[in-house]
C-alpha positions as CSV (number, residue, x, y, z in Angstrom):
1,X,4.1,-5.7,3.6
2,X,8.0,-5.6,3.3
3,X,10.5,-7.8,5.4
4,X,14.2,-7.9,6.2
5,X,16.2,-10.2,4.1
6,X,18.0,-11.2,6.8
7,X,17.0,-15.1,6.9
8,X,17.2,-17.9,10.3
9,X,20.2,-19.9,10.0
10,X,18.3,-23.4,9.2
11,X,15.5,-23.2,6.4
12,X,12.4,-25.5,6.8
13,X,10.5,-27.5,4.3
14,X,9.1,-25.0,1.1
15,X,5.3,-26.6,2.0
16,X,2.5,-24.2,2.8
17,X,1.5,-26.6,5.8
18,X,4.9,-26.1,7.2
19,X,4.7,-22.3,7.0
20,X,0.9,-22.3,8.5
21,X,2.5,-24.7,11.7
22,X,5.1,-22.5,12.2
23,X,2.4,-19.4,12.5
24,X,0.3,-21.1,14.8
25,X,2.9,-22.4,17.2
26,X,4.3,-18.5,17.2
27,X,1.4,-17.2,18.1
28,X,-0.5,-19.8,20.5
29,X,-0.5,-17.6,23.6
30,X,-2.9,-15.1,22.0
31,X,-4.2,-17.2,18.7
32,X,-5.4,-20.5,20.3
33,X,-6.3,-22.5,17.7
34,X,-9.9,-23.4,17.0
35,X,-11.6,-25.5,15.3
36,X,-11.9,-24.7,11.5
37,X,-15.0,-23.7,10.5
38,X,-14.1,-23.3,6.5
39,X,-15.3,-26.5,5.2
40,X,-18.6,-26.0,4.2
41,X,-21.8,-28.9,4.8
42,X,-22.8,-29.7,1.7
43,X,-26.3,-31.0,3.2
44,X,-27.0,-27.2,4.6
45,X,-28.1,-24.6,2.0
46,X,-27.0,-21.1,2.3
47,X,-29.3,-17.9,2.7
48,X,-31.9,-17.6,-0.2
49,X,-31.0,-13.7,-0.2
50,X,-27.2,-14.2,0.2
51,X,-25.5,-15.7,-2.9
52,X,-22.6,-14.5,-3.3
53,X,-19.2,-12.9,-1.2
54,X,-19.3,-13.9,2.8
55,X,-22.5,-15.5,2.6
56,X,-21.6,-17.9,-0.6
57,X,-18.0,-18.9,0.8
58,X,-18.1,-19.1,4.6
59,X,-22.2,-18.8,5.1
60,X,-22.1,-21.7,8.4
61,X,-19.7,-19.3,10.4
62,X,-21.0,-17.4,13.1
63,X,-20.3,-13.4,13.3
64,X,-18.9,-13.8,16.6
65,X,-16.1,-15.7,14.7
66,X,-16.3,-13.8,11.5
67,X,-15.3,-10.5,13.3
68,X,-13.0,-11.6,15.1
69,X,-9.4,-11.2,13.7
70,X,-7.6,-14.0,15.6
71,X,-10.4,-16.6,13.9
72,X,-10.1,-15.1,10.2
73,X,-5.7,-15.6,11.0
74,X,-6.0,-18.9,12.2
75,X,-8.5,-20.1,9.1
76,X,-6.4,-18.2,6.6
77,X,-6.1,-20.6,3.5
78,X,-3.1,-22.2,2.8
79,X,-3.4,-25.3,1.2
80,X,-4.6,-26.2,-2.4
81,X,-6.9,-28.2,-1.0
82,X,-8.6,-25.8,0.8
83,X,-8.8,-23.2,-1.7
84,X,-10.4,-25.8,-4.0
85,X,-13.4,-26.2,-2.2
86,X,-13.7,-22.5,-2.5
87,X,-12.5,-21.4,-5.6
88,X,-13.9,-23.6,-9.0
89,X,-9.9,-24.0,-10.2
90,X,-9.9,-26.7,-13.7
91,X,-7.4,-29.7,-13.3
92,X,-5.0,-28.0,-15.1
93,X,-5.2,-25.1,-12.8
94,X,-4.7,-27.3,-9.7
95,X,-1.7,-28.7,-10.8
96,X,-0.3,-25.5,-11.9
97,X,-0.9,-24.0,-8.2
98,X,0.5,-27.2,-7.1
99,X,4.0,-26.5,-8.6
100,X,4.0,-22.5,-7.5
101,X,3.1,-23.0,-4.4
102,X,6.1,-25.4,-3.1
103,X,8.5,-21.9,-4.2
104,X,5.9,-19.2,-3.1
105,X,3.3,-20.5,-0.3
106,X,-0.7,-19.2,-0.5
107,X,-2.3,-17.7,2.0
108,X,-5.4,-15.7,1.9
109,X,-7.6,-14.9,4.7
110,X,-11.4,-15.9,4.3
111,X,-12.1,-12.0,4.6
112,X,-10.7,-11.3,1.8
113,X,-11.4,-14.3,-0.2
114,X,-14.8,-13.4,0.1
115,X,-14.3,-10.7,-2.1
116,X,-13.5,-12.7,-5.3
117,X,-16.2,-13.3,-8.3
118,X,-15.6,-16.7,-8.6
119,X,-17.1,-16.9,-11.6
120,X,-14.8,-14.4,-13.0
121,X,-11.3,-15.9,-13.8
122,X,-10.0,-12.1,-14.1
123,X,-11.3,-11.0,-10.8
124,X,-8.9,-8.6,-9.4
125,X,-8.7,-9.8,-5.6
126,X,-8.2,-13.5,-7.2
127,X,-5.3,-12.3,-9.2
128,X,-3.6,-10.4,-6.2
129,X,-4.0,-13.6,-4.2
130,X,-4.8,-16.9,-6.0
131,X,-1.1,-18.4,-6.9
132,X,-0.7,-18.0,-11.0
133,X,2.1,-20.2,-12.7
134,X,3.9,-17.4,-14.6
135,X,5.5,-16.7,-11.3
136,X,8.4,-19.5,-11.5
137,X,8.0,-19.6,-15.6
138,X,8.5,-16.1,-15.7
139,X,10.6,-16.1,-12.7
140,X,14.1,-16.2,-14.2
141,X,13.5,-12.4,-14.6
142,X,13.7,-9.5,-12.1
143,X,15.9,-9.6,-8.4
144,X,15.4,-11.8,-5.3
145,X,16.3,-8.4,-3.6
146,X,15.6,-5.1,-5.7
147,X,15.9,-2.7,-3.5
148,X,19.1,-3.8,-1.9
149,X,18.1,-3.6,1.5
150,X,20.1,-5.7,2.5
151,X,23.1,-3.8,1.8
152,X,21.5,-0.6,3.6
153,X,20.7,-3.3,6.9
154,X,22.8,-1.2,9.6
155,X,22.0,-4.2,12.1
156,X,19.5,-7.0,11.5
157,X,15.9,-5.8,10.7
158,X,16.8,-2.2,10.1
159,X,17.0,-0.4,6.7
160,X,18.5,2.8,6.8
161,X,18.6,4.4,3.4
162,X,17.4,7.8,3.8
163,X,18.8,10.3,6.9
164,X,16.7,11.1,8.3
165,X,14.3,8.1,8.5
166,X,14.4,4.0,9.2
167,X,12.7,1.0,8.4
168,X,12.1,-1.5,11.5
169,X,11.2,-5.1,9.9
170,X,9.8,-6.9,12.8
171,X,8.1,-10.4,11.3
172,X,8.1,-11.7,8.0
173,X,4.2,-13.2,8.8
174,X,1.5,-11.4,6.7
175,X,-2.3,-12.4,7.1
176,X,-2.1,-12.3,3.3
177,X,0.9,-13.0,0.7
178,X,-0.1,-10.9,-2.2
179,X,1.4,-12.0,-5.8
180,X,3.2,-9.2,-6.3
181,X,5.3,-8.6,-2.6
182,X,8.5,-7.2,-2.7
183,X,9.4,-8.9,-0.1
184,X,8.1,-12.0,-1.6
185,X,11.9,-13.6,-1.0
186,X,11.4,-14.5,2.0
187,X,8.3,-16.5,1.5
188,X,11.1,-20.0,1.2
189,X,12.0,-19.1,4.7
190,X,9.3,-19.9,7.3
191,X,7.2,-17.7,9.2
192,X,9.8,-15.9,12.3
193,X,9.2,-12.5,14.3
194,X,12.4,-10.7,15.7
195,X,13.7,-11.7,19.2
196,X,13.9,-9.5,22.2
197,X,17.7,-8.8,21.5
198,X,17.6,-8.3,18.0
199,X,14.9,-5.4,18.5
200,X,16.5,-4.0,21.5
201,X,19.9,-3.6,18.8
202,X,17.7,-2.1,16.5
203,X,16.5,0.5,19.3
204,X,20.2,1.1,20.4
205,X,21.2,2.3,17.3
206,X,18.5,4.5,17.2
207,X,19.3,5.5,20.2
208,X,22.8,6.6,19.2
209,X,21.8,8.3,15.7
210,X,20.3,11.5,16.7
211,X,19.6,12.3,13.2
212,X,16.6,10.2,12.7
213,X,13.5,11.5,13.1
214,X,10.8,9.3,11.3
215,X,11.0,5.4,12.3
216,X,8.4,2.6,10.1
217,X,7.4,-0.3,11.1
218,X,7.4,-3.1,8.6
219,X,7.5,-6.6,8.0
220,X,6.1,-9.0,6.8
221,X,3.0,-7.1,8.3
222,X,3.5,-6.1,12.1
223,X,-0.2,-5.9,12.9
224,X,0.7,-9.8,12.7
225,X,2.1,-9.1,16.3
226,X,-0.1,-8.6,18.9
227,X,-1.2,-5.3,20.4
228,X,0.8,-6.2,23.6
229,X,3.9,-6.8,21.9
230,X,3.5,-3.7,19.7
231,X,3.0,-1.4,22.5
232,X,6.0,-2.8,23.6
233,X,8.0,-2.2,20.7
234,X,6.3,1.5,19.9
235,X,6.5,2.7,23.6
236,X,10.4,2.1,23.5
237,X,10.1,4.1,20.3
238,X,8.3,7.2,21.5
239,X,11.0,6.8,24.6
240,X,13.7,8.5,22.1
241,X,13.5,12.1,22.3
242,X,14.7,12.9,18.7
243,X,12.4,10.6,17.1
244,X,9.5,13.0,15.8
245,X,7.0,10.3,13.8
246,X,6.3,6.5,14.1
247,X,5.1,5.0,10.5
248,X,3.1,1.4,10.3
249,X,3.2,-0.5,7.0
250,X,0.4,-2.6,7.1
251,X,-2.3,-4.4,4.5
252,X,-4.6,-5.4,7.7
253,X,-7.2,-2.6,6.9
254,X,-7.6,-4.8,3.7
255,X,-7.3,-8.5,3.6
256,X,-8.0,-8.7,7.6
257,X,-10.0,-5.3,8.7
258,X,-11.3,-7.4,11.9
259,X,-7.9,-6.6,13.0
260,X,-8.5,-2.8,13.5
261,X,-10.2,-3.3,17.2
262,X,-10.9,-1.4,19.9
263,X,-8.1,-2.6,21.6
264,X,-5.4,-1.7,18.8
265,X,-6.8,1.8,18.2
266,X,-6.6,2.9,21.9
267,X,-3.3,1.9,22.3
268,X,-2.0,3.5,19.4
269,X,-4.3,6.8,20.9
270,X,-1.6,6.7,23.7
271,X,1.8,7.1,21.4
272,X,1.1,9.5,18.4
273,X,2.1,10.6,16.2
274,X,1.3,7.8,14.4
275,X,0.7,7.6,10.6
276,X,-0.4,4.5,9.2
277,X,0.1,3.5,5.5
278,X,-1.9,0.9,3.4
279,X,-2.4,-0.7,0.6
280,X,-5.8,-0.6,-1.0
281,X,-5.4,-2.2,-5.0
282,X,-8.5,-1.7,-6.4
283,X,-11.7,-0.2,-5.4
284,X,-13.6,-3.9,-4.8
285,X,-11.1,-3.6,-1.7
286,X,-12.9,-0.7,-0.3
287,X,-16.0,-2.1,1.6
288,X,-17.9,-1.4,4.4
289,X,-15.5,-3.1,7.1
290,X,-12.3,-1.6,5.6
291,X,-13.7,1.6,5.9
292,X,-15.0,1.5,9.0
293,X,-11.5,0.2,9.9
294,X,-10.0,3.3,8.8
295,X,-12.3,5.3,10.7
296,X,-11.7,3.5,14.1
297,X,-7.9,4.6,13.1
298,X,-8.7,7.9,12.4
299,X,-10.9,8.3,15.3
300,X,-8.0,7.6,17.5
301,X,-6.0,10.1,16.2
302,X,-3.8,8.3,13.3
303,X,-4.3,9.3,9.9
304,X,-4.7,6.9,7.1
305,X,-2.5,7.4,3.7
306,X,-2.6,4.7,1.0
307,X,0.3,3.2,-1.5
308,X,-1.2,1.5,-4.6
309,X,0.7,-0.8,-6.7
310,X,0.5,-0.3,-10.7
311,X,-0.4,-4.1,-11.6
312,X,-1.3,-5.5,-14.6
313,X,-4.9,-6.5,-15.5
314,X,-5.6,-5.4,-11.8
315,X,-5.7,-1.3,-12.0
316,X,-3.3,-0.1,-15.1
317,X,-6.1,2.1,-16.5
318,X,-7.8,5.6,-15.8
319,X,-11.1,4.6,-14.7
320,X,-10.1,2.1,-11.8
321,X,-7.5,4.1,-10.5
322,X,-10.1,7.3,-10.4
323,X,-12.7,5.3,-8.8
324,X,-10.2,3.5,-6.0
325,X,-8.6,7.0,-5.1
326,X,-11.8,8.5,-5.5
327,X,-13.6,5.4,-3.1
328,X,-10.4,6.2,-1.1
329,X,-11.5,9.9,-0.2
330,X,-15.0,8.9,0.5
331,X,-13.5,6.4,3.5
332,X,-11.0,9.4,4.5
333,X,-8.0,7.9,3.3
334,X,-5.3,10.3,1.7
335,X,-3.9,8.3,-2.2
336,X,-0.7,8.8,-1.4
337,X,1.6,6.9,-3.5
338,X,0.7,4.7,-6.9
339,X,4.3,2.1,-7.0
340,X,5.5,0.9,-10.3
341,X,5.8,-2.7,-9.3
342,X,9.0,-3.5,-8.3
343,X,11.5,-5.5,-10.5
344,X,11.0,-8.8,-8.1
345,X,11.3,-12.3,-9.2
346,X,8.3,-14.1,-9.5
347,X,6.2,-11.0,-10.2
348,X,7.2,-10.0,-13.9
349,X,3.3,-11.1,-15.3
350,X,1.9,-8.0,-13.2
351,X,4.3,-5.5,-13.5
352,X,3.4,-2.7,-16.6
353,X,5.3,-0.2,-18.4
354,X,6.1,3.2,-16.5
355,X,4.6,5.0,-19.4
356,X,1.0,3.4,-18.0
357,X,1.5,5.0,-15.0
358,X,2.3,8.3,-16.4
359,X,-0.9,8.4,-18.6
360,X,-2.7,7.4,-15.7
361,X,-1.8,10.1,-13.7
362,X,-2.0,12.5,-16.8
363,X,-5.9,11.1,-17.3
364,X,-6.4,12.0,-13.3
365,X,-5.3,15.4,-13.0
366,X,-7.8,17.9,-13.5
367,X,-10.5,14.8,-14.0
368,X,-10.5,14.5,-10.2
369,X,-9.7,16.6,-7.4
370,X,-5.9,17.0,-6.8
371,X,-6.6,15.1,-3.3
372,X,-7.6,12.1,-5.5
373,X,-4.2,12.0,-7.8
374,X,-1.0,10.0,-6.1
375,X,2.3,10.8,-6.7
376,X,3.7,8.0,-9.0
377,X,7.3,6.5,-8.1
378,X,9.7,4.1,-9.3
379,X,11.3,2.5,-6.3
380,X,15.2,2.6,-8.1
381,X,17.1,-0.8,-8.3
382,X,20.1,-1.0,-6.0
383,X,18.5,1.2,-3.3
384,X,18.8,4.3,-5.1
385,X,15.4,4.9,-3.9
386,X,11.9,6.6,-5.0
387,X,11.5,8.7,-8.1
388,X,8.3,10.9,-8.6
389,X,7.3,10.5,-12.0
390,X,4.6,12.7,-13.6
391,X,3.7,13.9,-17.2
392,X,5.4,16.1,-18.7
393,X,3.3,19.8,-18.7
394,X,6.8,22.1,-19.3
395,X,7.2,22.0,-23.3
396,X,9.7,25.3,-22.9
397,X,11.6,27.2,-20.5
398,X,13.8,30.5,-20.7
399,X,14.9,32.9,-18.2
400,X,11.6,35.0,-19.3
401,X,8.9,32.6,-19.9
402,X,7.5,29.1,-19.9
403,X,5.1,27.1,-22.3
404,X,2.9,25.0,-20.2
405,X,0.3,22.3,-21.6
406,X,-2.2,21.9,-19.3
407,X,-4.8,18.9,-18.2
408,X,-7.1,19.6,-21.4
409,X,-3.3,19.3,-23.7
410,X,-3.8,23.3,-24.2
411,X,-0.7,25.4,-24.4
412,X,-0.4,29.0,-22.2
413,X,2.6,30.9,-22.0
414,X,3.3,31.9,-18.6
415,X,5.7,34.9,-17.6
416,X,9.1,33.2,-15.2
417,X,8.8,36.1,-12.4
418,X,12.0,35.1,-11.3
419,X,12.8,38.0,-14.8
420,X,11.7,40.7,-12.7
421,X,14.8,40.7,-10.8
422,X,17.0,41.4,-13.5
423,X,14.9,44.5,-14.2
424,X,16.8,47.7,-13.3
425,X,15.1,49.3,-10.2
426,X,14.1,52.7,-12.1
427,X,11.9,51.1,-14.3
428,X,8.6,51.2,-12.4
429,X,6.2,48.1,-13.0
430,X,3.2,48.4,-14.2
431,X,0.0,48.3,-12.2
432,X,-0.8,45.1,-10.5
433,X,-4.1,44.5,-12.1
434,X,-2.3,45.4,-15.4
435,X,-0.2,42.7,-15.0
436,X,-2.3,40.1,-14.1
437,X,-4.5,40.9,-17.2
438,X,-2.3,40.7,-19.4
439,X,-0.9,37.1,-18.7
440,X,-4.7,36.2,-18.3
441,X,-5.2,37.5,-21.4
442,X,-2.4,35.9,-23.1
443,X,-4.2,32.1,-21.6
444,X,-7.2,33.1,-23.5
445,X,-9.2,32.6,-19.8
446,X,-11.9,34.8,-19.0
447,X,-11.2,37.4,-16.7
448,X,-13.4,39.8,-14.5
449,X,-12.1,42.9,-12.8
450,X,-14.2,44.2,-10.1
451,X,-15.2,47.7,-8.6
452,X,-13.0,50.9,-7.2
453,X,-12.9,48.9,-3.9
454,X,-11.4,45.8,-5.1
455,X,-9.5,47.2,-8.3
456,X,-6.7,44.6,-7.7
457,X,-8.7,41.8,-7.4
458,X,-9.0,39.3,-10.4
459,X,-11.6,36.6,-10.5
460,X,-10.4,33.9,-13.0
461,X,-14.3,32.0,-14.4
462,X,-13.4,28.6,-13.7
């Protein structure tokens, strides 16, 4: 998820072992580390019946550490060494990762690693989070910062753009760095979580600004912080009478699921409401676990909407975005929003053309149910914010009428009612069944009108 780009004063080494220390050391009171259990014994074999995801990857580690969240953070791979021994990479390959990785780290949990086909060099999870080198050859196009957020930084950490609504960034840590982050700036910086004092200024001026209603939580990912320090942080929130909704940004429910405990879910019970939004890709992403994850949120009383990003090669066609929003309904998540990727450096191979998002959306509607479509938004450069784009059904308007083009690309003129008001008052309108007919009739749909008792009633054959 998104950080500030507010960055510490000293800037340490650009090495993924550097950022990985700094992680650990943050979090040692409630992540101990442990022993890694990633490096597999060659001598062992796995599971006859288990070749492939968890079981072909990480098939020596216990479930008491798989499901635990703290274990899948601490073992999170960082290092080109590690991912090796996991992912079949050529030597050409290795020393391209090499080169990326000392300007944009890795990290991937082993959660969500064990969703990639290794065998399949265009595996979508891979190309979300296995470093590719067009990202510093390609890198001399796009903006460090996009979205301008730091110019709309009213203090440090908090993005107030809209009026009614902020954006808390609380840590720059994610369990996760996808390829395509917005935020992806801030990798070069280290691993940091806001001080007391810096959140405390952030709560003072929401104290003061009686305006805002609707506070998110962002980073980096904040689930990265622990459910103490959260609560912390949210009941502070909830304090401040004129602030209606708390919003959580947060990928956990994807690469790191495990995180979605007991624990977490009743505490955020005790401070609604809460909406939490996520970021489900593709519908590989949508397992068992991450489902369940979203029902333990839901269960506890926080609904679960979802904000895709268009990517390249990943999910810029029809039938993978129908079957992720569709996958999407089936685990009670709402498709909220499908993002043009944003115009970041180091992310130009995966970004498309708007005009694939607007055919996508024109392939989903009427295809799906109207739950299952997003709204599709351009996040505008210089923090001019989010555009909904759709196709474009409106070929005509007048005072009097439009021409509509609907899912199927047929054209029906449809009366503007808004005309009626022009109308003088002594000319009396025609029956209301009349009416209705005879724009029905005019869209060529079949219409039945029923008996005496319902005379007004039109039933439209769909």
């Amino acid at each position: 998820m998104k950080t500030s780009s507010v960055a510490p004063k000293s800037q340490p080494s650009h090495t993924t072992e550097k950022v990985t220390t700094v992680i650990c050391t943050s979090s040692e009171p409630e992540e101990p580390p442990g022993k890694s259990l990633l490096v597999k014994n060659s001598e062992e074999e796995p599971p006859s019946n288990t070749a492939t995801g968890r079981y072909r990857f990480f098939w020596n580690v216990p479930d008491s550490s798989w499901k635990d969240w703290k274990w899948q953070f601490r073992n999170r791979i960082t290092t080109l060494e590690q991912l090796v021994k996991l992912v079949p990479l050529s030597n050409e390959e290795q020393t391209q990762i090499s080169s990326v990785i000392k300007r944009y780290p890795l990290s991937i949990t082993p959660y969500y690693l064990s969703l990639i086909n290794p065998d399949d060099p265009n595996d979508p999870i891979r190309k979300q989070a296995v470093p590719c080198i067009k990202e510093i050859t390609m890198s001399s196009l796009g903006l460090e910062d996009p979205l301008a957020e730091k110019e709309d930084s009213v203090v440090p950490g908090l993005v107030h753009r809209y009026p009614d609504r902020v954006l808390m960034v609380l840590t720059d840590i994610c369990p996760m760095l996808c390829r395509h982050c917005t935020r992806k700036r801030e990798w070069r910086h280290g691993a940091w979580t806001r001080t007391d004092s810096e959140i405390e200024t952030m709560l003072d001026y929401l104290r003061r600004n009686t305006d805002i209603r609707d506070v998110i939580l962002s980073g980096g990912d904040p689930l990265t912080l622990s459910t103490g320090t959260l609560e912390t942080i949210i009941s502070k929130i909830r304090a401040i009478k004129h602030i209606e909704i708390i919003r959580i940004g947060t990928r956990f429910p994807v690469v790191l699921p495990q995180r979605i405990d007991a624990e977490l879910c009743n505490m955020l019970s005790r401070y609604g409401p809460i909406w939490l939004n996520t970021h489900f890709n593709h519908p590989n992403e949508v397992t068992p676990e991450a489902a369940a994850a979203c029902d333990h949120l839901l269960r506890a009383g926080v609904p679960v909407n979802n904000q895709t990003v268009l990517l390249r090669g990943i999910n810029d066609n029809v039938e993978i975005q129908t079957r992720l929003c569709q996958s999407l309904l089936k685990a009670k998540v709402r498709p909220y929003y499908l993002f043009q990727c944003d115009e970041v450096q180091g992310t130009e191979h995966l970004r498309t053309s708007v005009d694939a998002g607007i055919k996508i959306i024109e392939g989903m509607r009427g295809h799906t149910s109207g739950l299952a479509v997003p709204n599709f938004v351009v996040d505008l450069v210089q923090g001019g914010g989010k555009v909904p784009l759709q196709p474009n059904y409106v070929l005509s308007m007048s005072e009097s009428e439009l021409l509509l083009k609907n899912y199927e690309g047929k054209v029906f003129r449809y009366r503007n009612p808004g005309s009626l008001e022009r109308k003088e008052e002594a000319v009396a309108a025609p029956p209301v069944s009349g009416v209705v007919e005879s724009l029905l009739a005019d869209a060529d749909l079949p219409v039945k009108v029923k008996g005496e008792a319902n005379a007004d009633r039109i039933i439209i054959r769909s």
